[in-house]
Structures are given as structure tokens and as C-alpha cells.
C-alpha positions as CSV (number, residue, x, y, z in Angstrom):
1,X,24.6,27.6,10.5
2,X,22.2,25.8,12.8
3,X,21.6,22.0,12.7
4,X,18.2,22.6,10.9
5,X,19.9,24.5,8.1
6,X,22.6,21.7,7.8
7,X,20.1,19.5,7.2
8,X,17.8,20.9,5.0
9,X,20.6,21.6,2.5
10,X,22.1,17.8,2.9
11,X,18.3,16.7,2.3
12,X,17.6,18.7,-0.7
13,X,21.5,17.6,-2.0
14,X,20.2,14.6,-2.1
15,X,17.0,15.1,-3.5
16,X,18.4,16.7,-6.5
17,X,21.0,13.5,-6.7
18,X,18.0,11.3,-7.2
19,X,16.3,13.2,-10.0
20,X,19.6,14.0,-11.9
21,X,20.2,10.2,-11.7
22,X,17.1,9.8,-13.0
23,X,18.1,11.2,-16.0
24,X,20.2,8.4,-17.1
25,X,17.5,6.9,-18.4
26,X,18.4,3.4,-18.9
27,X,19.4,2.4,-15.6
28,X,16.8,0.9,-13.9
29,X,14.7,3.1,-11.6
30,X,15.3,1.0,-8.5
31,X,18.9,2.6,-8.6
32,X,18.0,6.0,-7.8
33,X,14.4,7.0,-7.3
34,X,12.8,4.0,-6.3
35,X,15.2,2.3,-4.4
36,X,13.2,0.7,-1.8
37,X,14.2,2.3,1.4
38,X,15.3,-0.2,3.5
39,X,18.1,-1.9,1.5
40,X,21.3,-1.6,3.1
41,X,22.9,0.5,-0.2
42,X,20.1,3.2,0.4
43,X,21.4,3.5,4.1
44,X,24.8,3.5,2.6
45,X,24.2,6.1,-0.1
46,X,22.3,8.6,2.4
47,X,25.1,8.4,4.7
48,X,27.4,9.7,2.2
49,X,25.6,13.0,1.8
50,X,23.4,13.5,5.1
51,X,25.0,14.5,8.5
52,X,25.2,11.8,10.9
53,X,22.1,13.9,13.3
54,X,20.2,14.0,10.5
55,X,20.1,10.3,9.5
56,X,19.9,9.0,12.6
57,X,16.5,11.3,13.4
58,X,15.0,10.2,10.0
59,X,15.6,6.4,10.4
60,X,14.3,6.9,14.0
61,X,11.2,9.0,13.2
62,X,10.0,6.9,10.1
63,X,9.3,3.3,9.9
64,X,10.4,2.1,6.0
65,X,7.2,1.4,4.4
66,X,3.8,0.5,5.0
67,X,1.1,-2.5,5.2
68,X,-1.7,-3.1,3.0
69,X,-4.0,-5.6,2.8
70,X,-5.0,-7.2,0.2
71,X,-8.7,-7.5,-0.5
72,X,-9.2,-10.7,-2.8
73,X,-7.2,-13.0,-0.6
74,X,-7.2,-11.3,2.8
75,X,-3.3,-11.5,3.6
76,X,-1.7,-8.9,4.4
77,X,1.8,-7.4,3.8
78,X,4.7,-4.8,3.8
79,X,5.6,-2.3,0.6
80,X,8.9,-0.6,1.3
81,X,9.1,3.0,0.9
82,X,11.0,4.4,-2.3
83,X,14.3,6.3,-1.0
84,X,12.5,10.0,-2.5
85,X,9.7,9.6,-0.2
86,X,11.3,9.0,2.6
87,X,13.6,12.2,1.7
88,X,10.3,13.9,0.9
89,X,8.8,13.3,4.7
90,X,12.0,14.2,6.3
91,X,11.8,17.3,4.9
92,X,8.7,18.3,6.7
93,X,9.5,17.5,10.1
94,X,12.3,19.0,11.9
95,X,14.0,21.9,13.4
96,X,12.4,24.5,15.9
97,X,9.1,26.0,16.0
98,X,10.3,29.1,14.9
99,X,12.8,27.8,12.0
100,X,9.6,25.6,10.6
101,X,8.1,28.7,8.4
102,X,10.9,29.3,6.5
103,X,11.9,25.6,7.0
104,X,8.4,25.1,5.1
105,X,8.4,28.0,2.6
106,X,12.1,27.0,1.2
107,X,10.8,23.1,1.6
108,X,7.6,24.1,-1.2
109,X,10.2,25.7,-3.6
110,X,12.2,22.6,-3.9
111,X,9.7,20.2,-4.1
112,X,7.8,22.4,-7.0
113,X,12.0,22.9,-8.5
114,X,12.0,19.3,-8.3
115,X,8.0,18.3,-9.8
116,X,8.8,20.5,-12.3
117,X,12.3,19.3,-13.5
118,X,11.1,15.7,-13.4
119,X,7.7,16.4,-15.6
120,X,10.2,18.6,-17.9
121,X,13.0,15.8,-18.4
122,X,9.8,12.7,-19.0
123,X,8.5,14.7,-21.4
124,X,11.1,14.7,-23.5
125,X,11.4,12.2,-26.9
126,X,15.3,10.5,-25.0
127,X,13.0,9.7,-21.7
128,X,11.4,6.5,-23.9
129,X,14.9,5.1,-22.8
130,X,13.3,4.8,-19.3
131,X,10.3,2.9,-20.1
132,X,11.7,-0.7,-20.3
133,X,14.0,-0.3,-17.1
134,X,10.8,0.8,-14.9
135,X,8.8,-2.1,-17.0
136,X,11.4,-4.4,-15.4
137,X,11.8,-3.1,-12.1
138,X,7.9,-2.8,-11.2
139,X,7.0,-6.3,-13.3
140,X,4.6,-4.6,-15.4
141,X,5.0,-6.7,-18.8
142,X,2.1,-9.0,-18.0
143,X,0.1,-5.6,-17.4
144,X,0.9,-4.5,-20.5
145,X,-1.9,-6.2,-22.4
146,X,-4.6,-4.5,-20.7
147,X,-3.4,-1.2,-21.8
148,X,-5.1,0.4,-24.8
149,X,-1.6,0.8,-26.3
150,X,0.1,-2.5,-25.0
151,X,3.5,-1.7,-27.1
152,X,5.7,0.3,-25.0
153,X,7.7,1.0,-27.8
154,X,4.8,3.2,-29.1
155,X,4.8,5.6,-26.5
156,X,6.7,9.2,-27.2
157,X,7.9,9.8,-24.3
158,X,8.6,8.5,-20.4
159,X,5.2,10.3,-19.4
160,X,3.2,8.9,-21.9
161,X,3.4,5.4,-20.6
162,X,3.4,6.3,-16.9
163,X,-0.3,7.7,-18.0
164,X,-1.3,5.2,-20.0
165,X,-4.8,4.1,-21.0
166,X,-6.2,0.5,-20.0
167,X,-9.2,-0.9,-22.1
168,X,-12.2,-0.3,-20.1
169,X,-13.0,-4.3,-20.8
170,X,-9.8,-5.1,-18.1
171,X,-11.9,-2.7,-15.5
172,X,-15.3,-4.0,-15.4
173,X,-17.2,-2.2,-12.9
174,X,-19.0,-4.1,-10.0
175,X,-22.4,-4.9,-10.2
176,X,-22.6,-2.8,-13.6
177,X,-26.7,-3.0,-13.8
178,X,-26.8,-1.4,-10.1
179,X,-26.6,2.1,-10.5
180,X,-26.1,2.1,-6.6
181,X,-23.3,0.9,-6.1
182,X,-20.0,3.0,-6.0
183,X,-16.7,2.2,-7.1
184,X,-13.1,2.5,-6.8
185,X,-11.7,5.3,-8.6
186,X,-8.1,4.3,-9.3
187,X,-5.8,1.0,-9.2
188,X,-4.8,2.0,-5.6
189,X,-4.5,1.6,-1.8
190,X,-7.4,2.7,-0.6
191,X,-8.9,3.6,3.1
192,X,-13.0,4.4,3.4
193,X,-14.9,6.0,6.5
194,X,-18.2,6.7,6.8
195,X,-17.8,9.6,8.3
196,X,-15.2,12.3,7.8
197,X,-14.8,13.0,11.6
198,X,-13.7,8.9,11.6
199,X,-10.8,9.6,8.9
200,X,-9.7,12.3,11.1
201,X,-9.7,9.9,14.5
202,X,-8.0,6.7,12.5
203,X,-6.0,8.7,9.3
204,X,-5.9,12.5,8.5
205,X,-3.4,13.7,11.2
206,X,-2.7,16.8,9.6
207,X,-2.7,20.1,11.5
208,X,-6.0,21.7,10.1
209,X,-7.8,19.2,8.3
210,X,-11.0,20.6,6.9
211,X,-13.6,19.6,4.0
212,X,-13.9,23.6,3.7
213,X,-10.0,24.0,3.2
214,X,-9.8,20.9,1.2
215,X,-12.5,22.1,-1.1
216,X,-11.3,25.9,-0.8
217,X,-15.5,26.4,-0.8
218,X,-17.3,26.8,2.7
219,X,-20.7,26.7,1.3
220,X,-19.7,23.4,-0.7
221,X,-18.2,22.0,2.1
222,X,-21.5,22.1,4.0
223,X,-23.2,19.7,1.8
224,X,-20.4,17.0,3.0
225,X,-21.3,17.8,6.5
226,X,-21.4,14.4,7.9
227,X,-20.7,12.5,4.8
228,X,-18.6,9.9,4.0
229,X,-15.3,9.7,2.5
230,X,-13.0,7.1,0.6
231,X,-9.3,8.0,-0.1
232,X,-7.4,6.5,-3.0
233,X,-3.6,6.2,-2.9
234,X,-1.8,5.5,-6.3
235,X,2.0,4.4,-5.9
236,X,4.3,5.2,-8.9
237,X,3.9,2.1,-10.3
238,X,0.1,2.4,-10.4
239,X,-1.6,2.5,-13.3
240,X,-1.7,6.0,-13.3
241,X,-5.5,7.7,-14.4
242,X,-8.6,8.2,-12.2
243,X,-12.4,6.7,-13.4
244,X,-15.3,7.9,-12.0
245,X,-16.7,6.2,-9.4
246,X,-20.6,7.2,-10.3
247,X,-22.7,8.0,-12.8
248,X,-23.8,11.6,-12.9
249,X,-23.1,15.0,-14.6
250,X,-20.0,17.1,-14.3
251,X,-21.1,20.2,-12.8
252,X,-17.7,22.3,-12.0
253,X,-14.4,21.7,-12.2
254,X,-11.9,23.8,-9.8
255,X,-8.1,24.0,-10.3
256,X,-6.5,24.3,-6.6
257,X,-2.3,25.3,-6.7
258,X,-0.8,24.1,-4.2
259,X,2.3,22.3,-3.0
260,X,4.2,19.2,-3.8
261,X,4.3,17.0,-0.3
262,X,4.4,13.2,-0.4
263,X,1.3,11.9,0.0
264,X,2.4,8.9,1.7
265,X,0.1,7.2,4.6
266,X,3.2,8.0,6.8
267,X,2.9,11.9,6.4
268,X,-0.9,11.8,6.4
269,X,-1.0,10.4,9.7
270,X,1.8,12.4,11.5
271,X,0.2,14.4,14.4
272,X,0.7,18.0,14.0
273,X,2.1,18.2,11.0
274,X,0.9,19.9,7.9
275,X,-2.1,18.9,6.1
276,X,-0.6,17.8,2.7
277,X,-4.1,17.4,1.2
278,X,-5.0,20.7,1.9
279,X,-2.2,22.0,1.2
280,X,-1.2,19.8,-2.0
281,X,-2.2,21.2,-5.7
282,X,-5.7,19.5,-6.8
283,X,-8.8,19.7,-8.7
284,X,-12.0,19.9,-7.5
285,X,-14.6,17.9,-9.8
286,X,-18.3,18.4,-8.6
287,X,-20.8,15.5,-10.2
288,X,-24.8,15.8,-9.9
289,X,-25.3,11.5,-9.6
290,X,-27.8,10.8,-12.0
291,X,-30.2,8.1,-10.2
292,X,-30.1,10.6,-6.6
293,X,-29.5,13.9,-7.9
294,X,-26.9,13.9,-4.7
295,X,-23.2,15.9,-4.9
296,X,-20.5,13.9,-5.3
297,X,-16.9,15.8,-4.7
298,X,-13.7,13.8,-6.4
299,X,-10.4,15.5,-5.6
300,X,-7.3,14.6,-7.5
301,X,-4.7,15.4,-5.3
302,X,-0.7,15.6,-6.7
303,X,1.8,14.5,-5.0
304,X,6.0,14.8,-4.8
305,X,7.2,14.7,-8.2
306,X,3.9,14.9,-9.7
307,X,3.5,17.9,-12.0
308,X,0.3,17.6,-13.8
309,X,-3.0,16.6,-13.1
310,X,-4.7,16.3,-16.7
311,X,-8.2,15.4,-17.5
312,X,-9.3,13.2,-20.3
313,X,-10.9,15.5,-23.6
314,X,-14.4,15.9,-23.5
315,X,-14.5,15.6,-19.7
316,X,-15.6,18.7,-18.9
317,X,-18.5,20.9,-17.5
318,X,-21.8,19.9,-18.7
319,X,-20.4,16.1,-19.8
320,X,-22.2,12.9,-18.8
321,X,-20.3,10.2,-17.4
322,X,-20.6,6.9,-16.7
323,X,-19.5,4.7,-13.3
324,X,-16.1,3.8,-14.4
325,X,-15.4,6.0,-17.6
326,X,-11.7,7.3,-17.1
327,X,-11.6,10.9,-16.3
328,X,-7.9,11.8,-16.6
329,X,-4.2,11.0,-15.8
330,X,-1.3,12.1,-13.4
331,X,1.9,12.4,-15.2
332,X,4.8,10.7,-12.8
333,X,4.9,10.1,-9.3
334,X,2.8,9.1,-6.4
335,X,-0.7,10.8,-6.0
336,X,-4.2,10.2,-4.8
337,X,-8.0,11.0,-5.1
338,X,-10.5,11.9,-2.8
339,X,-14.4,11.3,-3.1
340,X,-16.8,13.0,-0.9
341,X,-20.5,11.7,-0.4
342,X,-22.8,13.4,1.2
343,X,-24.4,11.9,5.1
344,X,-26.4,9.0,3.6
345,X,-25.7,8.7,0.2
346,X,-23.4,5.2,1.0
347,X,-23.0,2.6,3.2
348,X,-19.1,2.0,2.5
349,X,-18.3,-1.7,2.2
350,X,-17.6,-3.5,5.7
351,X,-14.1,-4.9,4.6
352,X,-13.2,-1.5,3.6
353,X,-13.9,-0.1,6.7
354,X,-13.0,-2.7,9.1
355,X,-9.4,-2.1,7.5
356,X,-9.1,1.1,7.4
357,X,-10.5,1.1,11.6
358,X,-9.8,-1.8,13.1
359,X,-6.5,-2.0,11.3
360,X,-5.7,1.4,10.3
361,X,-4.3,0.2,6.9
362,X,-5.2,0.8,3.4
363,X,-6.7,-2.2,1.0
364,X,-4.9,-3.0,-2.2
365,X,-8.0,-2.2,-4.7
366,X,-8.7,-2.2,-8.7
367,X,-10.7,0.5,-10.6
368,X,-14.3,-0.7,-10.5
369,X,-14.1,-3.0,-7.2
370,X,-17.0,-2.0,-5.0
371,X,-16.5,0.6,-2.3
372,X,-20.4,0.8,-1.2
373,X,-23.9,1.1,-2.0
374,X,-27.0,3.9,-1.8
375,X,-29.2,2.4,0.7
């Protein structure tokens, strides 16, 4: 059995570990899923089930988290990655040239096994026991009373309050009688280039990046050709749902299948790697803006251990909405959206991109906050 083979089977071992610990569902998530990382028990733990070779190159490869700024107070500093994602990256990079197809094709199986067992287990009515331990070990309660359903006892199951509703009144959108300004989709970590040929110098590293692949439509894709693009990174303990970040009308909505990779900044800008965007499941929603008649594309992308992407009712094709009306949920995991504007439809906020450049780090952002404007 070749080193590749050894450990891809250690890696998914301990994959599966982490979801069936997940299943105990009062025991805080930090002890199995979400242990950050870089604590010395998650080193300990991994060296128990992965091959010495295979530890040392993933702890070598991959740095333990990220920096993001935040944008109200400027400062800027370091979240540690959860111990899944990093599993979830080292799964995509290692082994020959020639082993990487089937290394791939048997890497999309488990992830989708995996998506799929953790959606099946939070939807069921014993996963409420997992609510309060993930309350406590993200520091949500004071969140709590911004939700339409504050009481997480109310909730029926694990999935229900990872995608729950807040009241639009704790969102207010920027600048609300300026129907020229854009806004953050999502609670998020959020990069923004005004051009896409930019996010492919400073962030998209992916083998193949393409607005025509990530749409899955050529002739769509042309009407992004030198546009601008903002990407919005939701970690798990995100409030979970996506709002619009213009006012127009909803003119087609395209389901994408795809895989399951981490959607992490540190696979997104691995050189010559896979494209996880392009290659992730998504949905395509295409808005006609109402005050420029302009295309706007909004991708929700899923992400490891995401299994649905699920849009509010009534959001549909024909419907009207409004800059900062919710338009649906992720149900568990890390994920992200995507908004496409055509070349000249916004001048992207300088913060925004002077972070995302200059930096090459994503800005800590609320639904609502102002990403640009229509000049």
C-alpha cells in the first residue's frame, strides 16, 4: 500500500472520528469538531490515528488559522482553524500526480458520506441536546436576542438553530434611502476586488478558476467580463443565512451539484490546487437591480459538512426583493457566497479592498455594512 493510500485512509479514520463524536451531543463542540487546531490535545489526538509522514507534512504545509481584520476598530487578529478543516485541506493535497484522480474521486465520496451523515444526525429531534454546548463554546447567548426566535429551547432540532432567523431590525442596512449602495450579504469574512482578474492575482489560487465554470453558463458569464466581485466567508459559528445585497428582481435560480471541499481562505489560495468554488455544490441566483436594470450574480457556495443550501419561501423566480431581505439558510458547517457585478456597476469600498490587496486578508463584516456604491 503506498504512503498516499496510508494516508488517505488514516485521514478519513479520523474524519469519521470527529462526526461520530459529534453525535454525543452534549459534549461541547470544541471537543471534537471544532477543536481549534492548534491546541496541543488536537496535535495529541491526530497523532494517535495519523502516520507520523502524514502529520508531519500536514502541520508543515498548513499554517493553523487565519487573520482577519476587523473593520469597526481596525485591529487585526488570528482565528484558529477547527481540527475538521484542517483534516478537510489535507485531504486535497498529497500523493503523486498520477494517484491525485483517484486520490480526488474517493476524497468527493467521503466528504459527501460525511455532509450527508452530519445533516442527517442535526436533523434529528435528540440533536437539540447540542444546541447549548455550541451556545457556550462559540459565546452566542448575548446573540441570541437578535434572533427572531431568541429561546433556544424552541428550536426542533440542532439544524434549526444553526439556521436561525435574526430580526431584520438587528441588520439595518447602510445608507437605507440610497438605493446605490451595496451591501454585505452574510455575517462573514469578507474579501472584495474590483476586478475578477485582481481576486485571481491576490485570492482564487485554484487550478481553473473561471466566472464561466463558476456560473456553469458562458453566455452569463460574459456579462461579468470585467466586473467586480466580493466574496463572503461564513464560519460555523456565523449566523448562518444570506440577505440580498440589492434591490432587484429574481430572474433565475440555478442548482449546481457539486462537491463538499472546505472553503477555507487556506485552500482557496493554494496554487494549483483544485478550484473548490467551481467545483463545490451552489446555487446560482440571477437579480435584474431595480434602479440600473444591471445583472447581479449571488452564488451560495456549500462547504465541508454543509448539506443544504435552502432558500427562504416566497423567494423565488419572478419575486421582488429588497437590499437586505434574507434569502435563505445553510444548514451546518462553513460556507460562503459570491456576488458578481457587472464592469462599472460599483466602486467597492476602499477599506475593503485595501484589505483584501494590500493585506491579502479578509474583513470581519455584518449583514448590511456597506461593500460599495453605483457611481
Amino acid at each position: 500500500m503506498s504512503e498516499t493510500q496510508i494516508g488517505f485512509d488514516a485521514s478519513a479514520k479520523a474524519l469519521n472520528s470527529l462526526t461520530t463524536a459529534a453525535e454525543n451531543h452534549p459534549e461541547a463542540p470544541v471537543a471534537h469538531l471544532h477543536r481549534p487546531a492548534n491546541h496541543e490535545s488536537a496535535h495529541s489526538w491526530l497523532g494517535k490515528i495519523l502516520p507520523a509522514s502524514t502529520l508531519d507534512n500536514m502541520e508543515t504545509r498548513f499554517h493553523m488559522g487565519n487573520y482577519v481584520i476587523d473593520r469597526q476598530t481596525g485591529e487585526k487578529s488570528f482565528e484558529s482553524m477547527s481540527i475538521y478543516v484542517r483534516l478537510g485541506m489535507h485531504l486535497l493535497y498529497y500523493g503523486s500526480e498520477q494517484e491525485k484522480a483517484l486520490h480526488w474521486q474517493r476524497t468527493l465520496e467521503l466528504l459527501k458520506d460525511q455532509s450527508v451523515k452530519m445533516g442527517r444526525e442535526y436533523d434529528t429531534p435528540e440533536s437539540r441536546a447540542h444546541i447549548e454546548p455550541f451556545i457556550q463554546s462559540f459565546d452566542l447567548q448575548d446573540s441570541l436576542v437578535e434572533m427572531k426566535e431568541p429561546d433556544p429551547t424552541k428550536y426542533a432540532t440542532f439544524n434549526d438553530f444553526f439556521a436561525r432567523e435574526i430580526k431584520e431590525s438587528a441588520r439595518p442596512i447602510a445608507q437605507p434611502e440610497d438605493e446605490f449602495v451595496t451591501s454585505s450579504p452574510a455575517d462573514c469574512r469578507l474579501t472584495a476586488y474590483p476586478t475578477i482578474d485582481l481576486a485571481t492575482e491576490y485570492w482564487i489560487k485554484g487550478r481553473g478558476f473561471t466566472v464561466s465554470r463558476l456560473l456553469t453558463d458562458p453566455t452569463l458569464a460574459n456579462l461579468f467580463d470585467g466586473g467586480s466581485i466580493v466574496i463572503a466567508r461564513l464560519a460555523p459559528q456565523d449566523y448562518h443565512r444570506w440577505h440580498a445585497p440589492v434591490s432587484g428582481t429574481v430572474e433565475s435560480i440555478k442548482e449546481i451539484p457539486g462537491a463538499y471541499y472546505t472553503v477555507n481562505p487556506q485552500a482557496i489560495n493554494e496554487s494549483g490546487t483544485l478550484d473548490v468554488f467551481c467545483e463545490n455544490k451552489r446555487s446560482v441566483m440571477l437579480l435584474k437591480r431595480s434602479y440600473t436594470g444591471s445583472p447581479i450574480a449571488i452564488i451560495a457556495v456549500g462547504a465541508m459538512l454543509v448539506g443544504t443550501i435552502k432558500y427562504n419561501e416566497g423567494v423565488e423566480v419572478g419575486t421582488n426583493v429588497r437590499r437586505g431581505q434574507c434569502l435563505g439558510a445553510f444548514y451546518y458547517g462553513g460556507s460562503t457566497v459570491i456576488v458578481l457585478y457587472p464592469k462599472g456597476e460599483v466602486v467597492l469600498d476602499e477599506d475593503l479592498v485595501r484589505n483584501s490587496t494590500k493585506d491579502k486578508c479578509e474583513t470581519l463584516m455584518k449583514v448590511g455594512w456597506s461593500t460599495g456604491t453605483t457611481p
